[in-house]
C-alpha positions as CSV (number, residue, x, y, z in Angstrom):
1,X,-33.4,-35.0,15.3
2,X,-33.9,-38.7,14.6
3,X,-31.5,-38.2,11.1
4,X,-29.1,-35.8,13.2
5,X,-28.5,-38.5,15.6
6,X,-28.0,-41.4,12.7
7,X,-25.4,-39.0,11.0
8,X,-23.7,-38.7,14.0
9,X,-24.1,-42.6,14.5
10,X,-22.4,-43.4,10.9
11,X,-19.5,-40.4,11.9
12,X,-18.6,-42.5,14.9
13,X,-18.7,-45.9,13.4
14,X,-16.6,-44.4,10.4
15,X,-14.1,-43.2,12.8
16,X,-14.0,-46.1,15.1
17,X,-13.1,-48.1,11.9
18,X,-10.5,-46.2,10.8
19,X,-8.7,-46.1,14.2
20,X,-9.6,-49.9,14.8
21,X,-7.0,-49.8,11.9
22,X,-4.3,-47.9,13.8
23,X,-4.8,-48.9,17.3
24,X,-3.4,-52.0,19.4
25,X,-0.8,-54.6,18.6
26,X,-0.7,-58.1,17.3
27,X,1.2,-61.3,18.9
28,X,1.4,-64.3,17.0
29,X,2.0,-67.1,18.9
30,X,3.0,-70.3,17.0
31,X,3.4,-73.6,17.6
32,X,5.5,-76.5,14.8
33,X,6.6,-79.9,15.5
34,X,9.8,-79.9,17.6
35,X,11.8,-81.4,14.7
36,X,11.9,-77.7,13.4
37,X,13.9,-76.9,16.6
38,X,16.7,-74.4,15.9
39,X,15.2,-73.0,12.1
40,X,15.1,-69.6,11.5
41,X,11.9,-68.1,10.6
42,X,11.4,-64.7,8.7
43,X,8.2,-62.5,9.1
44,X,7.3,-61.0,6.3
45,X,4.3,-59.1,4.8
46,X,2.9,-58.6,1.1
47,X,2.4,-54.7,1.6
48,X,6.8,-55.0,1.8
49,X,7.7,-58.0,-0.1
50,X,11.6,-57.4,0.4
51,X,13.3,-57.5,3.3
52,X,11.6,-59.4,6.4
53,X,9.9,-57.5,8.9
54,X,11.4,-59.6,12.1
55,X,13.2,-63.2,12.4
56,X,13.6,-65.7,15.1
57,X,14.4,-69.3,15.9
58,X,12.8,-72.5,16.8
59,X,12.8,-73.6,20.1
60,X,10.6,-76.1,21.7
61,X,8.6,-76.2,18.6
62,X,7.3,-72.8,19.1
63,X,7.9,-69.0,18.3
64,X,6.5,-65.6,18.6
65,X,6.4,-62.5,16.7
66,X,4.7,-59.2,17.9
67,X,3.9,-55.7,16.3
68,X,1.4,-53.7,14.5
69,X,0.0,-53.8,11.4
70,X,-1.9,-50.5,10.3
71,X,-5.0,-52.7,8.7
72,X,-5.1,-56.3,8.6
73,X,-2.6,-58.1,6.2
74,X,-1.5,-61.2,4.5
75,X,2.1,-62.3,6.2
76,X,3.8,-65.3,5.9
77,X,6.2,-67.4,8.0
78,X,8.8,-68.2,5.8
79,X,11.7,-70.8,6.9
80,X,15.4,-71.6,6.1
81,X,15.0,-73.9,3.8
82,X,16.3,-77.6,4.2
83,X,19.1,-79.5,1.9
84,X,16.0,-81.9,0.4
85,X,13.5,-78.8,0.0
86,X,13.4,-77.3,-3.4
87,X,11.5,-74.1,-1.7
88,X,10.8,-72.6,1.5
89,X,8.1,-74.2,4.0
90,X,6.0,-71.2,4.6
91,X,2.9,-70.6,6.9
92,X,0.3,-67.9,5.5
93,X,-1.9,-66.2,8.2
94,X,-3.5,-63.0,7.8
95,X,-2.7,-60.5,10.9
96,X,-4.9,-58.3,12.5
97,X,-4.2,-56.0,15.5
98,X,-5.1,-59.4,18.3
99,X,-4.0,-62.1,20.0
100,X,-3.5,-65.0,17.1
101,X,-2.6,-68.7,17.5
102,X,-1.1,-70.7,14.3
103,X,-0.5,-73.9,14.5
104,X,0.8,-76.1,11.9
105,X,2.3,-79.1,10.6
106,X,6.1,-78.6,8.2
107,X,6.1,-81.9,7.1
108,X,4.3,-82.1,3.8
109,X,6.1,-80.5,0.8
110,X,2.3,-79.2,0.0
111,X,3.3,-76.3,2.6
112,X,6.4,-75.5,0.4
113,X,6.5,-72.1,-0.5
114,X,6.1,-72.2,-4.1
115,X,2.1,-73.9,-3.9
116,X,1.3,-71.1,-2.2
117,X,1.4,-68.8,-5.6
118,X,1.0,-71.7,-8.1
119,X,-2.5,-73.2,-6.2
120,X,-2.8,-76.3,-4.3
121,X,-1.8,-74.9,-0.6
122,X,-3.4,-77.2,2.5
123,X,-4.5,-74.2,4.0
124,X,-6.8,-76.8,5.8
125,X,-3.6,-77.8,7.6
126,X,-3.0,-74.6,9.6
127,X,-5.2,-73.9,12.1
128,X,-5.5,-69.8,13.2
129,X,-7.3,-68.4,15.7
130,X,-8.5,-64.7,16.8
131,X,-8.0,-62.8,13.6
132,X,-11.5,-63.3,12.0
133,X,-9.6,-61.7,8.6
134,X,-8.0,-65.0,8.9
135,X,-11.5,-66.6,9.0
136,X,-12.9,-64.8,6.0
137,X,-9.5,-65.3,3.3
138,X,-10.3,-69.2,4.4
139,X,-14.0,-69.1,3.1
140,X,-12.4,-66.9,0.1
141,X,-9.8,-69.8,-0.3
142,X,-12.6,-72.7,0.1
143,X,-14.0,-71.4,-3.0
144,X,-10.8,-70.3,-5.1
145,X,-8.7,-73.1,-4.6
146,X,-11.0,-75.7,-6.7
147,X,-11.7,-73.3,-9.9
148,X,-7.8,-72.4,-10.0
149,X,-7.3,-76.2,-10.0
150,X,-9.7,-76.6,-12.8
151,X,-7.5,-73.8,-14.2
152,X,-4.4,-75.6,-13.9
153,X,-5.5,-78.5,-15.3
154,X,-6.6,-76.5,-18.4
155,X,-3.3,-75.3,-18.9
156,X,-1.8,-78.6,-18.3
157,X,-3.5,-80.2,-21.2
158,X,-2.3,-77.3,-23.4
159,X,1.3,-77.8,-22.1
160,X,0.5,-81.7,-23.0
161,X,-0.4,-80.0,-26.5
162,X,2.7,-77.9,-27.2
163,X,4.7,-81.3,-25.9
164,X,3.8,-84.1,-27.5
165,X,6.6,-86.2,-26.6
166,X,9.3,-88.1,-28.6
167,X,7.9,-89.8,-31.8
168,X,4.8,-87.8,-31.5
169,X,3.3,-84.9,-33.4
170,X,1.7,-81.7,-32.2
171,X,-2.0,-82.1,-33.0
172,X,-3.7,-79.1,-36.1
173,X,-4.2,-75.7,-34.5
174,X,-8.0,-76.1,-34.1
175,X,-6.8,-78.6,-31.3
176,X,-5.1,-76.3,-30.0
177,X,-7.6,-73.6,-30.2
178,X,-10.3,-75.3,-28.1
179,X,-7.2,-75.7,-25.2
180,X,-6.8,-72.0,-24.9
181,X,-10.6,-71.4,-25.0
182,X,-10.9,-73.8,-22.1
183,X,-8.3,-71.6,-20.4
184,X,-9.9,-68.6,-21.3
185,X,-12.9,-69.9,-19.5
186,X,-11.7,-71.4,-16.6
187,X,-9.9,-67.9,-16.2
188,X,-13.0,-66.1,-16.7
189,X,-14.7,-68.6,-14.1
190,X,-12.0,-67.4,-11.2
191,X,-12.3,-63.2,-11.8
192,X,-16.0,-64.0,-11.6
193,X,-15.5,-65.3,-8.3
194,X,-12.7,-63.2,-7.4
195,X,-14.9,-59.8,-8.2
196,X,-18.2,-61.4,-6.8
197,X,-16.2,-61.9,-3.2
198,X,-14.8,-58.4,-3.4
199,X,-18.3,-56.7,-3.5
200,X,-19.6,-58.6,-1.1
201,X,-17.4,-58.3,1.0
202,X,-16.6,-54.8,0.4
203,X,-15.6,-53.3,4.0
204,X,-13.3,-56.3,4.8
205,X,-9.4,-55.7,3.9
206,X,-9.6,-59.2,3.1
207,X,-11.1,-57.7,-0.1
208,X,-8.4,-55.4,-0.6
209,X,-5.6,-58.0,-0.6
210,X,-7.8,-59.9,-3.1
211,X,-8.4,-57.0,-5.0
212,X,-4.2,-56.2,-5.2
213,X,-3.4,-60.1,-5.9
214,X,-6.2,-59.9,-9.3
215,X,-6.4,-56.7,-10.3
216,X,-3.7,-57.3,-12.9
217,X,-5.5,-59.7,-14.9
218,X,-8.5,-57.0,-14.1
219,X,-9.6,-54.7,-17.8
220,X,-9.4,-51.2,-17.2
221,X,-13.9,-51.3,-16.6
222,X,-13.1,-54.0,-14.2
223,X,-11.1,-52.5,-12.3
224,X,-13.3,-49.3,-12.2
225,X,-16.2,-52.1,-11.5
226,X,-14.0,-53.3,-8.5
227,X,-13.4,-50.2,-7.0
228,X,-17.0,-48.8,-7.1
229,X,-17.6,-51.5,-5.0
230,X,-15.7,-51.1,-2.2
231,X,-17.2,-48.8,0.6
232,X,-16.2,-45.5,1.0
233,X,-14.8,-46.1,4.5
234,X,-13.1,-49.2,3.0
235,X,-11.0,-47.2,0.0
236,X,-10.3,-44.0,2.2
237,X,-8.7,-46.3,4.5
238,X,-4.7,-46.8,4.0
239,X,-4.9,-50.1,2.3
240,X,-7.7,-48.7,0.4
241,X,-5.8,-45.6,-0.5
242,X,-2.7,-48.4,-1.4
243,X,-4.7,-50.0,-4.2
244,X,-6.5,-47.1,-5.7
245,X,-2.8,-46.0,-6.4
246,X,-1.6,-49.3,-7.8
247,X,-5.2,-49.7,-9.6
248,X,-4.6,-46.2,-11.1
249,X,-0.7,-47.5,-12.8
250,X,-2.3,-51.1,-13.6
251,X,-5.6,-49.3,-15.5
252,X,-3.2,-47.2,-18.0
253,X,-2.3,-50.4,-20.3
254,X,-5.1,-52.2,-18.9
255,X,-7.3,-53.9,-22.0
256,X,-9.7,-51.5,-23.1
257,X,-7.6,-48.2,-22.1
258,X,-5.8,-46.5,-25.0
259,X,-1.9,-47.3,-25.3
260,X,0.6,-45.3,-23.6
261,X,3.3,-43.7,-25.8
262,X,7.0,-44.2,-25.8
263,X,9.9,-42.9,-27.2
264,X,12.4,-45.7,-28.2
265,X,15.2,-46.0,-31.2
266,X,15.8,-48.5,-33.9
267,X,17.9,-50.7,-34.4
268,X,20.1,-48.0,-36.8
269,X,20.1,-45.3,-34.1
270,X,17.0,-43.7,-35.4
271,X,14.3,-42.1,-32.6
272,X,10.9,-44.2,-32.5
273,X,8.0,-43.5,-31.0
274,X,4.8,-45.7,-30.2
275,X,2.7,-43.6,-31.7
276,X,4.5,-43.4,-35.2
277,X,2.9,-46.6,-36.0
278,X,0.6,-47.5,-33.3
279,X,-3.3,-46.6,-33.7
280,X,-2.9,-46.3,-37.2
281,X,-5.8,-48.2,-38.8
282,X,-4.7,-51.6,-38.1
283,X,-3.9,-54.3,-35.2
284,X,-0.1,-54.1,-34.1
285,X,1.4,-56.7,-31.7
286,X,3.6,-54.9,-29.3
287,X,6.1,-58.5,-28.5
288,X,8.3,-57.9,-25.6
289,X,11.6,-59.7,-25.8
290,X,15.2,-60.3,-25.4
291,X,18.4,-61.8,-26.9
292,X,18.8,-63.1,-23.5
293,X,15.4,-64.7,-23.3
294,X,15.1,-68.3,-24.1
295,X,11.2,-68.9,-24.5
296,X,10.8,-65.4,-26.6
297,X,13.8,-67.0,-29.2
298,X,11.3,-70.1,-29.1
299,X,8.3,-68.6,-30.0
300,X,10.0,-66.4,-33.3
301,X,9.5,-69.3,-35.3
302,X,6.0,-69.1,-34.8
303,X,5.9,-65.3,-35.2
304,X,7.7,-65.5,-38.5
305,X,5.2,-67.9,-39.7
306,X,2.4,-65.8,-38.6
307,X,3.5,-62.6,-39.3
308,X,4.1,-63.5,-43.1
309,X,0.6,-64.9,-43.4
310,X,-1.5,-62.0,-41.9
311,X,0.8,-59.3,-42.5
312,X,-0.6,-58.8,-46.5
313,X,-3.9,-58.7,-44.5
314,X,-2.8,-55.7,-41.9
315,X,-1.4,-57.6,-39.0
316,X,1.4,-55.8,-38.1
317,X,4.1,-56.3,-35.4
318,X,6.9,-54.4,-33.4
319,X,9.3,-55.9,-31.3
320,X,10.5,-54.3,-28.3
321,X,13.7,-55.6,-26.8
322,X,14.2,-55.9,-22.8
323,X,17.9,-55.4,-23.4
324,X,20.9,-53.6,-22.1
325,X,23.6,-54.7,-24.6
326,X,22.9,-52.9,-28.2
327,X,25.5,-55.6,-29.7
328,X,24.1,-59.0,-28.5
329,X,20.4,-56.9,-29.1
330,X,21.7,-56.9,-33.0
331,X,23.0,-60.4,-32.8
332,X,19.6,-61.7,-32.4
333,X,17.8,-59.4,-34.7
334,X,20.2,-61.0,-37.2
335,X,20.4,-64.5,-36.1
336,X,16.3,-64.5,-35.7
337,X,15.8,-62.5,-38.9
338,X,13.1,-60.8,-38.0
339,X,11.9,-58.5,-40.8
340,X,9.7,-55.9,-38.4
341,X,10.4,-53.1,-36.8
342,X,12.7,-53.5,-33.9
343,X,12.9,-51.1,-31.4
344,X,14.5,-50.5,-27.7
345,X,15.7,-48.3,-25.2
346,X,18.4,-50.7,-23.7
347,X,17.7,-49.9,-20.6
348,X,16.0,-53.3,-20.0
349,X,13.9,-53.5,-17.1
350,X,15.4,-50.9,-15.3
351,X,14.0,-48.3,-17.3
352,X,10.1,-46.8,-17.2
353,X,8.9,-49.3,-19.8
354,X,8.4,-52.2,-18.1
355,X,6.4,-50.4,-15.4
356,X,4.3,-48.3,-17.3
357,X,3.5,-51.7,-19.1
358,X,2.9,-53.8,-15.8
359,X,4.7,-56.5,-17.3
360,X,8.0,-58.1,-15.0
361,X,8.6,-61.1,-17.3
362,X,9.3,-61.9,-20.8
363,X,7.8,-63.0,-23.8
364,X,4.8,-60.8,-23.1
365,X,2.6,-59.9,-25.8
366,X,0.2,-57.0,-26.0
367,X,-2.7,-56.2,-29.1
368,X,-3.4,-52.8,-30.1
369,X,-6.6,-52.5,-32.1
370,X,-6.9,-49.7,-35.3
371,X,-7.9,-46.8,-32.7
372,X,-5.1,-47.1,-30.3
373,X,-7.0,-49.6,-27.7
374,X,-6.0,-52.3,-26.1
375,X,-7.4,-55.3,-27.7
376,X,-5.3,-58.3,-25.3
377,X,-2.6,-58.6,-23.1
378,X,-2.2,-62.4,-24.0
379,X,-1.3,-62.5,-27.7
380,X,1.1,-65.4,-27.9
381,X,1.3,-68.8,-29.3
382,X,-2.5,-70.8,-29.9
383,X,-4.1,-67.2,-28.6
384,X,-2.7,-65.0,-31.0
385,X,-3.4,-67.6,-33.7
386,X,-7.2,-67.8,-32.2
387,X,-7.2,-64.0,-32.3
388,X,-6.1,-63.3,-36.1
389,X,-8.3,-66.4,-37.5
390,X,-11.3,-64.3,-35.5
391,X,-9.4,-61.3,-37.1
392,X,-8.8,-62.0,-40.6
393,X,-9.8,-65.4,-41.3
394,X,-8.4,-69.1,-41.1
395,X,-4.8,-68.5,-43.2
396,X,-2.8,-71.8,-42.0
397,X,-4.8,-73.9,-44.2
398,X,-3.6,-77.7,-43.0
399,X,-2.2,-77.1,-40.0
400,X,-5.5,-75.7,-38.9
């Protein structure tokens, strides 16, 4: 009887969760300083990052918005920007189905929009009350904001490498090498954290939305890891349900899953497919580019260099162009003279590619091992030289 009555016990607490997801209606009452009288302010939510959900103005330094959300999520209160402002002043509060108080101050350019994807956000500036979702992405923030830093600064310095500055020269590759491998660690530092928050805190949606925002940088065990770990209430639920799908697309070129094929032509008109030279017995470089694409012209150079030195060894590479104009596609090819094979589908990115690749931004560069896997997803510049010294050997010889 005693286990009869505990199943029935779990039954109802599984079920009051799930309709604690559904039920009720949020009000989000916020207060600004009253020099933001008479801005507009747009609602809007993560799970639809297009069009705002609702808008409203200013007045008396205070506004409302009021709805419901079907699990708690991540929205932010984005406003008209101002003539000085580069980007948006945005307030991020995670809503629940309550009663929740913001307020917040809109006169440091620290609350601009753009630090709240690039790191450094004063989240300690806005102060929320009644959603304890809220409550929970702070202490996830207390602890991610300082190793992203760290991570910044890392890439900074390698930046500092790449651009010396006038009258100064780029130090030997080994410099640069120990940069990227400072990245590489600083990165591996953050998913640690990032993965150890989302089991522990595995029947919280807060866990979902940090499962979403990572998930890409995630290899295909990892994201099986991250998703074992959530509880079973948790991932039936309908944000749950949201990320097994994306999870699912993201996992498919995911390092350490097998590439997908695709079917492509070159640049004479003559069919290609992936898998005509891909998974072959050696490493390939898949480099996403296009004519149009300024930092992907910048990086041939480099390519060209490489490519010539570890080719004789294996290394091979095939360039696969983001564009929709065959003729200024062939321009390039020429002007570049780029050797490889050069495929595309000229469809840029509004064809399947892009999406089956999880990639919305070019130069991206993607390693495919002998057997068709997955090697990297970040094979460009000091990394790919870090990875084909591991590969085949040091072949720079001074620069190095």
């Amino acid at each position: 009887m005693k286990k009869i009555a505990l199943f029935y016990s779990l039954i109802i607490m599984i079920t009051y969760q799930a309709q604690s997801q559904t039920k009720g209606n949020y009000t989000l009452n916020v207060t600004v300083p009253k020099s933001a009288d008479g801005r507009k302010v747009y609602l809007k939510s993560e799970e639809a990052p297009g069009k705002p959900l609702d808008s409203t103005t200013v007045k008396n330094g205070a506004f409302s918005f009021s709805g419901s959300v079907p699990y708690p999520q991540f929205f932010t209160l984005v406003f008209n920007k101002l003539e000085k402002q580069r980007f948006a002043s945005t307030i991020p509060v995670f809503v629940e189905n309550k009663k929740i108080s913001v307020s917040s101050g809109l006169d440091s350019n620290a609350t601009e929009l753009e630090a709240l994807y690039t790191g450094g956000f004063p989240y300690e500036k806005i102060k929320v009350t009644g959603s304890p979702a809220h409550d929970l992405f702070m202490k996830y923030s207390a602890g991610y904001e300082p190793l992203k830093a760290i991570n910044s600064k890392a890439f900074d310095a390698y930046i500092a490498y790449l651009n010396p500055g006038k009258d100064k020269q780029k130090g030997p590759i080994s410099e640069g090498i120990k940069l990227v491998e400072n990245i590489d660690i600083a990165k591996a530092n953050l998913l640690t954290y990032v993965k150890s928050f989302i089991k522990n805190n595995n029947t919280s949606p807060v866990a979902l939305y940090v499962a979403k925002k990572n998930i890409g940088s995630f290899s295909a065990k990892e994201i099986d890891e991250a998703l074992a770990s959530l509880s079973p209430s948790l991932k039936s639920s309908v944000g749950g349900q949201s990320l097994v799908e994306k999870a699912a697309i993201i996992k498919k070129t995911a390092v350490g899953s097998k590439f997908v094929d695709f079917a492509f032509n070159d640049k004479d008109g003559k069919p290609v497919k992936l898998s005509d030279h891909v998974g072959k017995g050696k490493y390939t470089l898949l480099e996403f580019w296009a004519s149009w694409c300024g930092p992907c012209r910048a990086d041939i150079p480099h390519l060209k260099e490489a490519y010539e030195l570890y080719h004789p060894a294996g290394f091979e590479v095939i360039s696969i162009s983001m564009d929709d104009d065959k003729d200024k596609w062939l321009k390039a090819i020429n002007e570049e003279n780029m050797t490889w094979l050069q495929v595309s589908d000229l469809k840029a990115f509004k064809g399947d590619f892009s999406k089956i690749y999880n990639f919305n931004g070019i130069p991206t560069c993607v390693l495919v091992g002998p057997d068709g896997e997955i090697i990297t997803r970040n094979m460009r510049g000091l990394w790919m030289d870090k990875k084909l010294i591991d590969l085949y050997g040091n072949k720079f010889g001074a620069k190095f």
